[in-house]
ROMIVO-238008 format. One line per 2 residues: their letters; for each residue x, y, z of N, C-alpha, C, O. Coordinates in nm, 2 decimals. Layout:
A	X/Y/Z/X/Y/Z/X/Y/Z/X/Y/Z | ...
//
This chain:
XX	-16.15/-2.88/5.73/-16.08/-2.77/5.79/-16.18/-2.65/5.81/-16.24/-2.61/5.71 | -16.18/-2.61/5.94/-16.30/-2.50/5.96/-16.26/-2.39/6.04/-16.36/-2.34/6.11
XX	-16.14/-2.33/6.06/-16.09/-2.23/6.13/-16.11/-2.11/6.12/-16.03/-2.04/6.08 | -16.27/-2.06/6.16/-16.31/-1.95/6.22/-16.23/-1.79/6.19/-16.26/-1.70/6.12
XX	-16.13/-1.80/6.28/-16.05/-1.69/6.36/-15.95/-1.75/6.49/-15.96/-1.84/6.58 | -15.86/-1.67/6.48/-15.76/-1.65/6.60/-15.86/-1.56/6.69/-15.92/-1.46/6.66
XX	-15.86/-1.62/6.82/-15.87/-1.48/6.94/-15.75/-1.39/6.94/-15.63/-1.39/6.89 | -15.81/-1.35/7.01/-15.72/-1.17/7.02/-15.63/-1.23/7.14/-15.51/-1.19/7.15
XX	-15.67/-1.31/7.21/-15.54/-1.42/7.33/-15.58/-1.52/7.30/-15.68/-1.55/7.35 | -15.50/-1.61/7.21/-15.44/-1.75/7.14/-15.36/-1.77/7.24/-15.32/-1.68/7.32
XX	-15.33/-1.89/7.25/-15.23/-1.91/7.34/-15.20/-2.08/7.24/-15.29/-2.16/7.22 | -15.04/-2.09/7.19/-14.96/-2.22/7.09/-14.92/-2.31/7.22/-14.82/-2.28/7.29
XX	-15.03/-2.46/7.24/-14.93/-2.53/7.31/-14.91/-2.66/7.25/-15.00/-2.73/7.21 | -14.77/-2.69/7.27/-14.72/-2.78/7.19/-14.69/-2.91/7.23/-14.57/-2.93/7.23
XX	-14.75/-3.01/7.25/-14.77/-3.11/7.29/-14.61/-3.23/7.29/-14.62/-3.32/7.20 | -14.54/-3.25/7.35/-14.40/-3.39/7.35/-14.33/-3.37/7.24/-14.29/-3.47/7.18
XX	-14.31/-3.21/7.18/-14.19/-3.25/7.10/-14.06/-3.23/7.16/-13.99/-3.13/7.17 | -14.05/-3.35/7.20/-13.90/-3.36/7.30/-13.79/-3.41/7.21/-13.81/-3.40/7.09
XX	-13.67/-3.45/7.26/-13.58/-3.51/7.21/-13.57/-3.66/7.24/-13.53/-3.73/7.15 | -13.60/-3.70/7.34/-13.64/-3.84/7.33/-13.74/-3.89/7.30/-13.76/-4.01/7.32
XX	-13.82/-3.83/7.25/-13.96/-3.89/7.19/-13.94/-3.87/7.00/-13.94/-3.97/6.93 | -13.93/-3.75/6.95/-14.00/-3.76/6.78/-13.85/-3.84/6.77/-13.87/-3.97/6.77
XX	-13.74/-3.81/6.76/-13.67/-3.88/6.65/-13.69/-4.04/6.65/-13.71/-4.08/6.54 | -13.69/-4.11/6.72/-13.74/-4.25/6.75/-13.85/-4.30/6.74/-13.87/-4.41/6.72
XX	-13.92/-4.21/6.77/-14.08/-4.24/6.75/-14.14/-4.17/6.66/-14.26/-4.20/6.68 | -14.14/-4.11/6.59/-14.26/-4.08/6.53/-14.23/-4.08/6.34/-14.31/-4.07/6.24
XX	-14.06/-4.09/6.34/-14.02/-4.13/6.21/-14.01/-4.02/6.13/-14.02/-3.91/6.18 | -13.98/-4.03/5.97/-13.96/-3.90/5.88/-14.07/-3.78/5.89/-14.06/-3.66/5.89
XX	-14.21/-3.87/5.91/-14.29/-3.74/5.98/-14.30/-3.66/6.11/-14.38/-3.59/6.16 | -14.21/-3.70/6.14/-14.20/-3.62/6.30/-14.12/-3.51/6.26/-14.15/-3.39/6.30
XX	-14.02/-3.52/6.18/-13.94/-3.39/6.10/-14.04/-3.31/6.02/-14.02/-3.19/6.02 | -14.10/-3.33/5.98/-14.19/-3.26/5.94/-14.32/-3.19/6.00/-14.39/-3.12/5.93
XX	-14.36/-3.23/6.18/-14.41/-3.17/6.24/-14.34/-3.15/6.31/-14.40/-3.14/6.42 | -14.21/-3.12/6.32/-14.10/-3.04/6.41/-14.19/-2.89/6.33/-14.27/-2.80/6.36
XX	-14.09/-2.93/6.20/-14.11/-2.77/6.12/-14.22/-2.70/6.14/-14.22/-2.59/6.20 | -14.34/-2.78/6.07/-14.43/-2.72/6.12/-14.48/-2.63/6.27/-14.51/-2.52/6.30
XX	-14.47/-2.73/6.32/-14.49/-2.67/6.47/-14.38/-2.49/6.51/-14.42/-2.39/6.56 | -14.26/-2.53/6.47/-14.14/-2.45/6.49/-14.21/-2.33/6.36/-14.15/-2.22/6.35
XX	-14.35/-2.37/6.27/-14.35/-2.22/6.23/-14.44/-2.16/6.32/-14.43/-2.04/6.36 | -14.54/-2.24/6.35/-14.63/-2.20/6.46/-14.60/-2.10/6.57/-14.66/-2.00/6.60
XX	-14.48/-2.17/6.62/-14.44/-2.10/6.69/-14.36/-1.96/6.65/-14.41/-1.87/6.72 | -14.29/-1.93/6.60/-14.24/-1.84/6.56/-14.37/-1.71/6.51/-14.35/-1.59/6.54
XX	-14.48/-1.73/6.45/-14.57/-1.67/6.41/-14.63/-1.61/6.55/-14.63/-1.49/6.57 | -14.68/-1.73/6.64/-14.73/-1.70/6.78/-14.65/-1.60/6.88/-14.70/-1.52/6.97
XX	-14.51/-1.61/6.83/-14.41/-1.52/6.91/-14.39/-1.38/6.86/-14.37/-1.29/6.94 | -14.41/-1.36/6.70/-14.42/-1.24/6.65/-14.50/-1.17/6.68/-14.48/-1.05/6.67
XX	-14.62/-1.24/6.72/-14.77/-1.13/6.73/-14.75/-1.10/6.93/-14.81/-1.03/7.00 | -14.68/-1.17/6.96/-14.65/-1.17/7.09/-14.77/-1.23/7.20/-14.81/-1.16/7.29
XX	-14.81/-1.35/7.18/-14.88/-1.45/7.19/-14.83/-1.56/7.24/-14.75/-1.63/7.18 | -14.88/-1.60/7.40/-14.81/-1.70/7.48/-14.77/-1.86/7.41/-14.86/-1.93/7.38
XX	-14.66/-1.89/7.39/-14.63/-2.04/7.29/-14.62/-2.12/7.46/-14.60/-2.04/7.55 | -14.63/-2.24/7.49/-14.67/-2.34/7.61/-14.53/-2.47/7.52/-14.51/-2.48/7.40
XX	-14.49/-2.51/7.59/-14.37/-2.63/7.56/-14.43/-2.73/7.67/-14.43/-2.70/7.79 | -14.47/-2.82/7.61/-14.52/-2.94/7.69/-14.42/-3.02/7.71/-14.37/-3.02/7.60
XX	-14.37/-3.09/7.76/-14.33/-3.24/7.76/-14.33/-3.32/7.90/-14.34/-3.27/8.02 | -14.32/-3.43/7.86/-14.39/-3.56/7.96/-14.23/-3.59/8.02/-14.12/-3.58/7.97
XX	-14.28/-3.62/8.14/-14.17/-3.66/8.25/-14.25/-3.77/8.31/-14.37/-3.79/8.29 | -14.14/-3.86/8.43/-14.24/-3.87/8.55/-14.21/-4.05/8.52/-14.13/-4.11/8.45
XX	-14.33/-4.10/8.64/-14.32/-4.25/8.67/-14.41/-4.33/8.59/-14.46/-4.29/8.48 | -14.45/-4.44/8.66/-14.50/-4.52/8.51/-14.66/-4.47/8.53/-14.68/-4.39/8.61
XX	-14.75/-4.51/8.44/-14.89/-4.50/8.41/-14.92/-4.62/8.44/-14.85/-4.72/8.43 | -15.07/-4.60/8.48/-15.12/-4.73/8.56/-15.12/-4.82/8.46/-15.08/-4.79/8.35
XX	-15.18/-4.97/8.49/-15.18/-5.05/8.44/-15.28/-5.09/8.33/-15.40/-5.09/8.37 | -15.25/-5.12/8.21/-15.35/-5.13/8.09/-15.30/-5.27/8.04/-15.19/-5.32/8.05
XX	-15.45/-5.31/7.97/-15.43/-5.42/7.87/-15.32/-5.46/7.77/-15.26/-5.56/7.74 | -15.33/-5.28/7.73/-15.23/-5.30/7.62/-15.06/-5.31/7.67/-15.04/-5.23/7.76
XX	-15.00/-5.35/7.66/-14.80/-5.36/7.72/-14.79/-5.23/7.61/-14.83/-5.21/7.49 | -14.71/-5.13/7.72/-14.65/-5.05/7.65/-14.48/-5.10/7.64/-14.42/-5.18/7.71
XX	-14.43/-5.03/7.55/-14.24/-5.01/7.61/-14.22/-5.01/7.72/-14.32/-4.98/7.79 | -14.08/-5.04/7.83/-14.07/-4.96/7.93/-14.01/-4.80/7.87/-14.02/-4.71/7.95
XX	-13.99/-4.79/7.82/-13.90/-4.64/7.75/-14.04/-4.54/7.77/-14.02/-4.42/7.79 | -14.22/-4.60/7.77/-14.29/-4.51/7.73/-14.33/-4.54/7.89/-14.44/-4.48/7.90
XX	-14.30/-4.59/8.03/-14.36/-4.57/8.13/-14.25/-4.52/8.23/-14.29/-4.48/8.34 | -14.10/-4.53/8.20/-14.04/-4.47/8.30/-13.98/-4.37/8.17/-13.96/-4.40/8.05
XX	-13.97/-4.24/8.24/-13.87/-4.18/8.18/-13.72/-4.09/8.27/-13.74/-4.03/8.37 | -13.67/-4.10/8.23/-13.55/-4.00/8.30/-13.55/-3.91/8.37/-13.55/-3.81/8.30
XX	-13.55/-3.86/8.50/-13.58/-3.75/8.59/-13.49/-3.61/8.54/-13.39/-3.60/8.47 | -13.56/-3.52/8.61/-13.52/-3.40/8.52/-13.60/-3.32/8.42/-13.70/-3.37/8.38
XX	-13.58/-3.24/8.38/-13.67/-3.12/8.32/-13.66/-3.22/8.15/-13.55/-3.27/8.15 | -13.72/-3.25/8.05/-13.70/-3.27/7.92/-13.68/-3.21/7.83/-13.75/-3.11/7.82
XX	-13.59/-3.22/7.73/-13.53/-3.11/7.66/-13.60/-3.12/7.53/-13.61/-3.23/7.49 | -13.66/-3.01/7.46/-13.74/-2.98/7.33/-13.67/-3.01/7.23/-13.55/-3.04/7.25
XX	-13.70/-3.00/7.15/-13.62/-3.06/6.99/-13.55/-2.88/6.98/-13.60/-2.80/7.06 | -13.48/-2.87/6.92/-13.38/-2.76/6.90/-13.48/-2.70/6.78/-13.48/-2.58/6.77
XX	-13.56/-2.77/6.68/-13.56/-2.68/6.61/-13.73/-2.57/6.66/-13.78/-2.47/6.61 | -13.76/-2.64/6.79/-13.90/-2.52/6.83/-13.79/-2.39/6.91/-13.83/-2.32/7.01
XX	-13.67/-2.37/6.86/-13.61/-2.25/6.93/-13.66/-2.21/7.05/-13.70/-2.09/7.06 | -13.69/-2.29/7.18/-13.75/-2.24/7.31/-13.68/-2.11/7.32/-13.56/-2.09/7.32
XX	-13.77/-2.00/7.35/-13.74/-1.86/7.40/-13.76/-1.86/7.53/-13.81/-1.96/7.56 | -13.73/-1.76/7.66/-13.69/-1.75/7.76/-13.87/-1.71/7.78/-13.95/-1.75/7.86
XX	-13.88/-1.62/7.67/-14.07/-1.64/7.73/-14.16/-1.73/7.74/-14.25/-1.73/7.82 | -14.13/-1.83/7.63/-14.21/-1.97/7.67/-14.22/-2.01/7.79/-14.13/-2.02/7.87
XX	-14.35/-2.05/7.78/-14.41/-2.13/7.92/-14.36/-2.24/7.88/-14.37/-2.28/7.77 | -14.30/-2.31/8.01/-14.29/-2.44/8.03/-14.39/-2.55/8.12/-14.40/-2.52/8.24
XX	-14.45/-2.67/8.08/-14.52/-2.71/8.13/-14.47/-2.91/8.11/-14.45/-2.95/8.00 | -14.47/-2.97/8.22/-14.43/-3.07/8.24/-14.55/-3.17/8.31/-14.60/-3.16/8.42
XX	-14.56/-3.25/8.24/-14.68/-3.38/8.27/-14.62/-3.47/8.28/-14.51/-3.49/8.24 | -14.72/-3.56/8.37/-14.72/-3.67/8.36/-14.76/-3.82/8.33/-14.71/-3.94/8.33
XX	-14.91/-3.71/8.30/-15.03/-3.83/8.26/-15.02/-3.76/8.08/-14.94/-3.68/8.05 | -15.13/-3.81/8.01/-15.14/-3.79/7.89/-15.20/-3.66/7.85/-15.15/-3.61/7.75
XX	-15.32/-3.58/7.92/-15.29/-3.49/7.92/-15.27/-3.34/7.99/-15.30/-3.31/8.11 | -15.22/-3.26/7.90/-15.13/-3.14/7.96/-15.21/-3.05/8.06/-15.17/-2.95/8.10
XX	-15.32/-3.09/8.09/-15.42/-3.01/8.19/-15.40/-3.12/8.34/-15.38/-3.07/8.45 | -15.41/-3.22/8.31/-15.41/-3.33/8.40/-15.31/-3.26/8.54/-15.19/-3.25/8.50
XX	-15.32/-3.22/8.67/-15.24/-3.19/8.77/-15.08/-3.09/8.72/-14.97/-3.09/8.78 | -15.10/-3.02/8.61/-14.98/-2.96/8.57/-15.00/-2.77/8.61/-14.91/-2.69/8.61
XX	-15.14/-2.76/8.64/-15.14/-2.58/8.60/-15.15/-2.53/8.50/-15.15/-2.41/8.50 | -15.17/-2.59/8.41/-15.16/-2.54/8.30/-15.30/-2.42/8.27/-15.30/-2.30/8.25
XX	-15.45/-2.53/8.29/-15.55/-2.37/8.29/-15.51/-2.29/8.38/-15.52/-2.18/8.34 | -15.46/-2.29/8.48/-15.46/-2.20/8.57/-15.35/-2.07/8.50/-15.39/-1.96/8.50
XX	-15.24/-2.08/8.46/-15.14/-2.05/8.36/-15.22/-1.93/8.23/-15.22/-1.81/8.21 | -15.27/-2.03/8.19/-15.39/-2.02/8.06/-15.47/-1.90/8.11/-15.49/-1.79/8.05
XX	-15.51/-1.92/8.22/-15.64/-1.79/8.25/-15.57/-1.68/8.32/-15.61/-1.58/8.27 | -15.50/-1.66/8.40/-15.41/-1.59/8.43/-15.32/-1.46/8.33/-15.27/-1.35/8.36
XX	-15.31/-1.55/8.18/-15.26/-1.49/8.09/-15.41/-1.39/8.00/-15.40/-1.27/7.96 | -15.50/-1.45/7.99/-15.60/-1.40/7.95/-15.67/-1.50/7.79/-15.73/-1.48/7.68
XX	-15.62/-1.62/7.86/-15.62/-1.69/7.68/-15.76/-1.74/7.69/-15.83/-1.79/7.79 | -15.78/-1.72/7.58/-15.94/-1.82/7.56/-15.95/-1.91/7.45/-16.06/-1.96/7.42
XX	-15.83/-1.93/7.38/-15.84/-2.04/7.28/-15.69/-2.10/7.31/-15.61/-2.05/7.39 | -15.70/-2.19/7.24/-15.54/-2.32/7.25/-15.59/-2.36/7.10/-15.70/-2.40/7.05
XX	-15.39/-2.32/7.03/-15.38/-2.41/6.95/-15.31/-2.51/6.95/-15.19/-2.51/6.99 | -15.36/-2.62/6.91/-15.22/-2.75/6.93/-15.17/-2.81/6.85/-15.21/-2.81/6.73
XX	-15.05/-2.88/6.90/-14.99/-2.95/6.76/-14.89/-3.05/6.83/-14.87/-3.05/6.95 | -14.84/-3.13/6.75/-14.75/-3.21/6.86/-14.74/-3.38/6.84/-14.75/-3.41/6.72
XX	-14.73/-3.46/6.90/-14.73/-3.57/6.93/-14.76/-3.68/7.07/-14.68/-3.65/7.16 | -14.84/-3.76/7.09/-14.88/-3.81/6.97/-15.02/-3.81/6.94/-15.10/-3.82/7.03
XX	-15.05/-3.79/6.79/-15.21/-3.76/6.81/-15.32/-3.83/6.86/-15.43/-3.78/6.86 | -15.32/-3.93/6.90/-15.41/-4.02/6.98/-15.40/-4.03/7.11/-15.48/-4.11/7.17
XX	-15.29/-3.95/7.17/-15.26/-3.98/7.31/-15.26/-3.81/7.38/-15.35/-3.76/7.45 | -15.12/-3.75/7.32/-15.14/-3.64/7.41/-15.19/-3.54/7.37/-15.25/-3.48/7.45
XX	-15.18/-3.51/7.28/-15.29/-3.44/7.15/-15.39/-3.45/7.16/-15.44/-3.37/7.23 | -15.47/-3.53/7.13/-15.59/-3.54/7.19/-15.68/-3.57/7.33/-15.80/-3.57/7.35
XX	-15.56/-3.59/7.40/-15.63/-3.57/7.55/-15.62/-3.45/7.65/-15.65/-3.44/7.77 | -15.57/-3.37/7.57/-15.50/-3.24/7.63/-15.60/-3.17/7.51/-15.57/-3.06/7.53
XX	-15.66/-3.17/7.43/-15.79/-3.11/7.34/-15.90/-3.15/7.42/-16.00/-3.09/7.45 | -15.87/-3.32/7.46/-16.06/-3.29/7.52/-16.06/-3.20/7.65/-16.14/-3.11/7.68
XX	-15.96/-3.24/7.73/-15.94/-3.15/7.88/-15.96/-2.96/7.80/-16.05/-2.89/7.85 | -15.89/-2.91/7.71/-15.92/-2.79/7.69/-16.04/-2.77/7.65/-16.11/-2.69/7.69
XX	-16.07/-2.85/7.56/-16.27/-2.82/7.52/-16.34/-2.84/7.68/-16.42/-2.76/7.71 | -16.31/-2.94/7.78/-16.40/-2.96/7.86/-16.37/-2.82/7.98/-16.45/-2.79/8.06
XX	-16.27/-2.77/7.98/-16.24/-2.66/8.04/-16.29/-2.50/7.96/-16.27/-2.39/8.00 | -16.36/-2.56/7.85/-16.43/-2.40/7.86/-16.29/-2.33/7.72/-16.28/-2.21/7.72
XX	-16.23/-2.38/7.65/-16.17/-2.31/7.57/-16.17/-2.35/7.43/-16.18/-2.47/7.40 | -16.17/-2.23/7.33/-16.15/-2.27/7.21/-16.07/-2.37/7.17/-15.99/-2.39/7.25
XX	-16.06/-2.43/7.08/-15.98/-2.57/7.08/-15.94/-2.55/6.91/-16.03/-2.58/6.83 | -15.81/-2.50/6.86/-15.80/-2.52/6.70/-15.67/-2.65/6.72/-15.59/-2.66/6.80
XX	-15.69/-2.73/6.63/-15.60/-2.86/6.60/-15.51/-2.83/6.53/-15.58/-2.75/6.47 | -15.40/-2.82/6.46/-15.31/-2.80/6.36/-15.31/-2.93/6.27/-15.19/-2.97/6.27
XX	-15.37/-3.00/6.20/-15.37/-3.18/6.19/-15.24/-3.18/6.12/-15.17/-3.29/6.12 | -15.21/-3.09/6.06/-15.02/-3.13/5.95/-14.92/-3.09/6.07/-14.82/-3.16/6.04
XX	-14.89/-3.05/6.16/-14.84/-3.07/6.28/-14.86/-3.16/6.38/-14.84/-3.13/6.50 | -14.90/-3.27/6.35/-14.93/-3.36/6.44/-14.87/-3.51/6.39/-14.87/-3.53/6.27
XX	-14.83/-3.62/6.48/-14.86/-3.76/6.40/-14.82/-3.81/6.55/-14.76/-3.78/6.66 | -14.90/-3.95/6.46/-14.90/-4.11/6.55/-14.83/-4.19/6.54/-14.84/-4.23/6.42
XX	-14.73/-4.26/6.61/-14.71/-4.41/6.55/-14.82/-4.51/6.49/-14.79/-4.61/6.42 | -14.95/-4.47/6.51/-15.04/-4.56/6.42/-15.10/-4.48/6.37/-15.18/-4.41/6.43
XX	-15.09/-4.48/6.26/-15.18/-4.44/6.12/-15.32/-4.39/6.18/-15.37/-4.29/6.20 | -15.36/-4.56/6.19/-15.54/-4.58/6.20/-15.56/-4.49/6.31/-15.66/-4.42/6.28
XX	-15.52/-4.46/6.43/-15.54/-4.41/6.56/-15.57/-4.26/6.51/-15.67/-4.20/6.53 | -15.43/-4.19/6.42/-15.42/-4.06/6.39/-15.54/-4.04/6.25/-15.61/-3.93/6.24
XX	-15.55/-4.12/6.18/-15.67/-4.10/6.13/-15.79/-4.07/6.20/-15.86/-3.98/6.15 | -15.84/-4.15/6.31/-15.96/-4.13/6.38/-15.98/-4.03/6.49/-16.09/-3.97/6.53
XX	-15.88/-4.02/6.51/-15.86/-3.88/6.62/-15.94/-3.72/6.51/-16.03/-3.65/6.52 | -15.82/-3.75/6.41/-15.82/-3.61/6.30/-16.01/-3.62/6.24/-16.09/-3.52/6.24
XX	-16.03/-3.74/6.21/-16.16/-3.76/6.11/-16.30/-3.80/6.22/-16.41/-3.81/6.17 | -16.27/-3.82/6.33/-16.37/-3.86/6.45/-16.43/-3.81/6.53/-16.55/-3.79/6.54
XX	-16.29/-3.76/6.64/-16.30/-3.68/6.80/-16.29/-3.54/6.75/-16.39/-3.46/6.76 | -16.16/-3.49/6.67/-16.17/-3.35/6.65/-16.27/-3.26/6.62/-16.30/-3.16/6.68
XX	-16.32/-3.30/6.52/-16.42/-3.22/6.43/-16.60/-3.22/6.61/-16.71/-3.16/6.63 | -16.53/-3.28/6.67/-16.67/-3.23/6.77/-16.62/-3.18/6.93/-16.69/-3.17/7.04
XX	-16.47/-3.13/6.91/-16.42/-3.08/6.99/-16.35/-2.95/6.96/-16.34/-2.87/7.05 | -16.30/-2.92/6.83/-16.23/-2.80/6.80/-16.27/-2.81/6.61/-16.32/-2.88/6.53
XX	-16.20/-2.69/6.62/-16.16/-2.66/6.48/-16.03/-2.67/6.44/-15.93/-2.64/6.51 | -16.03/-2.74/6.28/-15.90/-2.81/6.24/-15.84/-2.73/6.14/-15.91/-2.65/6.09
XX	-15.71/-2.74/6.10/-15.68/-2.65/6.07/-15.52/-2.66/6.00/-15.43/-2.68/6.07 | -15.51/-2.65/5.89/-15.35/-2.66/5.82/-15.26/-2.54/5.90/-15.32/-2.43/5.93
XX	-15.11/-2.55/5.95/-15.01/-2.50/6.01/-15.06/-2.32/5.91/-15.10/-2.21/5.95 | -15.05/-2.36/5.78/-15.04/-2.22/5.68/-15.17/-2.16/5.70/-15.19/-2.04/5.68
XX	-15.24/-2.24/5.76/-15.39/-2.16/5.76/-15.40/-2.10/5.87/-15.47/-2.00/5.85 | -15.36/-2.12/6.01/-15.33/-2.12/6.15/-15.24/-1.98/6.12/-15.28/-1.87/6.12
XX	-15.13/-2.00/6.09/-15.03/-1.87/6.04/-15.04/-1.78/6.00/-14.97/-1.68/6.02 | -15.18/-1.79/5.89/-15.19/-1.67/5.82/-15.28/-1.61/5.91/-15.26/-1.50/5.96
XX	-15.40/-1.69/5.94/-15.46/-1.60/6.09/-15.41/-1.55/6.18/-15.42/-1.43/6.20 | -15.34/-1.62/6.25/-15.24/-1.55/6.33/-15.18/-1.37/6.28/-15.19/-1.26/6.34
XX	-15.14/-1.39/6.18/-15.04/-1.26/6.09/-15.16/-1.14/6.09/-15.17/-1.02/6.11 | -15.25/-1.25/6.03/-15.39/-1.16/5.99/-15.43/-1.08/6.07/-15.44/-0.96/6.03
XX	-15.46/-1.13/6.22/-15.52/-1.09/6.35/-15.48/-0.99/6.44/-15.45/-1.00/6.56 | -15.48/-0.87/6.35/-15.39/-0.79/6.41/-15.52/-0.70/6.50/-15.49/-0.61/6.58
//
């Protein structure tokens, strides 16, 4: 864990915590990176600091080796609705993907720079997919990159292990939700 500092414009974006994704997928720890996340945010909103609601919409993803679900290549048209407990506020940015990550054809830097942000914190699901591909797109776009790793999880262990212990540490700074928070508070 090596988190620096908050910039003075942080910008909280939160990676598929939808309602059709954690409760089914991601299991008793997904309730527990609801919370987390949901303090993140609430911290981010106190200091009055842009919070980002991601979630995935859209048609299937190209063709891979691996067989996904169909549940994980078609999803339901329409806006996706957040878990109740990240309390979406009317200030939150909303941002809607389709590929894995949240920079991919969504606006999102453009959003991001517009506001004046130069770091992204993330948190979210799932850490090998959109979590981490929406960190390399923000490191490769030129922005601070902090991880939340106790607000995050995988359906596979091994994957979220290697993400947190591999890719992260040479893309951002990592970081416990309490540690993230108290910077945040701190950063006045």
């Amino acid at each position: 864990m090596s988190l620096t500092r908050i910039d003075p414009v942080s910008a909280l974006v939160l990676i598929d915590l939808q309602k059709d994704l954690v409760p089914g997928r991601s299991g008793p720890a997904g309730l527990t990176v609801v919370e987390r996340a949901a303090d993140l945010a609430a911290a981010f909103r106190r200091r009055g600091l842009p919070v980002v609601l991601v979630t995935v919409a859209g048609g299937p993803f190209g063709r891979t080796d691996r067989r996904r679900p169909e549940r994980d290549t078609i999803r339901p048209a329409g806006q996706p609705e957040v878990v109740d407990e990240l309390d979406a506020q009317p200030s939150d940015h909303r941002v809607t993907k389709r590929r894995r990550s949240a920079f991919h054809d969504t606006g999102l830097d453009t959003l991001l720079r517009d506001l004046g942000v130069t770091q992204v914190v993330l948190a979210g699901v799932s850490t090998s997919s959109g979590v981490e591909s929406t960190a390399r797109s923000a490191f490769d776009h030129g922005y601070h990159v902090v991880l939340a790793t106790d607000a995050m999880t995988d359906t596979d262990p091994d994957a979220h292990r290697h993400s947190v212990d591999r890719v992260f540490p040479k893309i951002a700074e990592t970081a416990t939700t309490a540690e993230i928070v108290g910077a945040v508070e701190g950063a006045r």
